[in-house]
N, C-alpha and C positions, 0 to 999 in steps of 0.2 A: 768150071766157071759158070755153067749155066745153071745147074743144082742149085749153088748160091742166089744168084738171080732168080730162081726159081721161089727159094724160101723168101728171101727178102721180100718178093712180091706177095707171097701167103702171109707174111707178118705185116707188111701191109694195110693189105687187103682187110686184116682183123680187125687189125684197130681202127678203120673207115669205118668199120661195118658196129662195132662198140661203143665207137664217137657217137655215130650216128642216134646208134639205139639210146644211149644216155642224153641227147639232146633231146628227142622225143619223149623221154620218159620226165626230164626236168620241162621242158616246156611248159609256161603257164598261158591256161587263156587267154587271149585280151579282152580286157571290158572286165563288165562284175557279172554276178552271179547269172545265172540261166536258170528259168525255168524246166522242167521236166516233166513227164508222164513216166513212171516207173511198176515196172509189174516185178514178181518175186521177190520185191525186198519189202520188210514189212515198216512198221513207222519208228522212226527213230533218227539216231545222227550216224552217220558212217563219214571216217575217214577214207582215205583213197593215200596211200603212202606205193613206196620202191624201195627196194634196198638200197639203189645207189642214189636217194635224193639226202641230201645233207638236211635241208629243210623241216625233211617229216618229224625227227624228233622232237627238234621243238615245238611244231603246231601238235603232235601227241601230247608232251607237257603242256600244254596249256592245256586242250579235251582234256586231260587228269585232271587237270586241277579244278576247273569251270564244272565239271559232268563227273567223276571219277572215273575208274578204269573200267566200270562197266555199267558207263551210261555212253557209252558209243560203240558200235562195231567199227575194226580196222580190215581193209581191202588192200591187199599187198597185190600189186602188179605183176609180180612173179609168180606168185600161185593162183590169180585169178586175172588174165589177161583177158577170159572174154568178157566179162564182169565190165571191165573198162572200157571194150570196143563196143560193147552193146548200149553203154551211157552215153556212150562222147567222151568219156575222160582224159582227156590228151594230155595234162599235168598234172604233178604234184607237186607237194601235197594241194588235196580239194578236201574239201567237206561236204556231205550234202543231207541236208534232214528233206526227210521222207513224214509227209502226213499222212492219216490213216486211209484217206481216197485214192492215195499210192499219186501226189501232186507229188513234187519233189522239187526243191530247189539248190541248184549247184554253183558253189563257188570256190575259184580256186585259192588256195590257202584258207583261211579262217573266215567265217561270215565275219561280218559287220557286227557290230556292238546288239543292232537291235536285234538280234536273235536271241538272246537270250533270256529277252524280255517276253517272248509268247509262251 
């Protein structure tokens, strides 16, 4: 009887620990965009997606379609987690274009209309 009590508590414990992780990974900022100071990433637009966000796909369709498929870099959380901790990226999907003096500004889901205008 304990074993069981045992596993149960391990199965648990997992999906606390999975909850958890997927509410942080879904989390979006509050507020709009942020500014940034950005070193190693050169100018350009990057997404910032997760495997488990439902959202990403379609803020990627639309970058396709606005930009094509390689007029932005994509940042997956799972293969680049410090990539995220070193920005601040606490949700996805973000966007962030990166100007040539490494200014950077981040928001989460898609910018705003005027972006696409610079």
């Amino acid at each position: 009887m304990d074993e069981i009590w045992g596993r149960l508590g391990l199965v648990v414990g997992a999906l606390m620990v999975a909850g958890t992780a997927t509410l942080v990974v879904r989390s979006r900022a509050k507020g709009g965009p942020r500014n940034l100071a950005v070193t190693g990433l050169s100018q350009g637009v990057y997404l910032f997606t997760s495997d488990a966000c439902p959202d990403c796909r379609h803020v990627k369709g639309m970058l396709d379609d606005a930009l094509g498929p390689d007029g932005y870099k994509e940042l997956n959380w799972e293969q680049e987690p410090a990539m995220f901790h070193e920005l601040g990226v606490d949700g996805v999907p973000a966007t962030m274009i990166v100007a040539v003096d490494g200014s950077a500004v981040l928001w989460p889901g898609l910018p705003d209309e005027t972006w696409t205008h610079h």
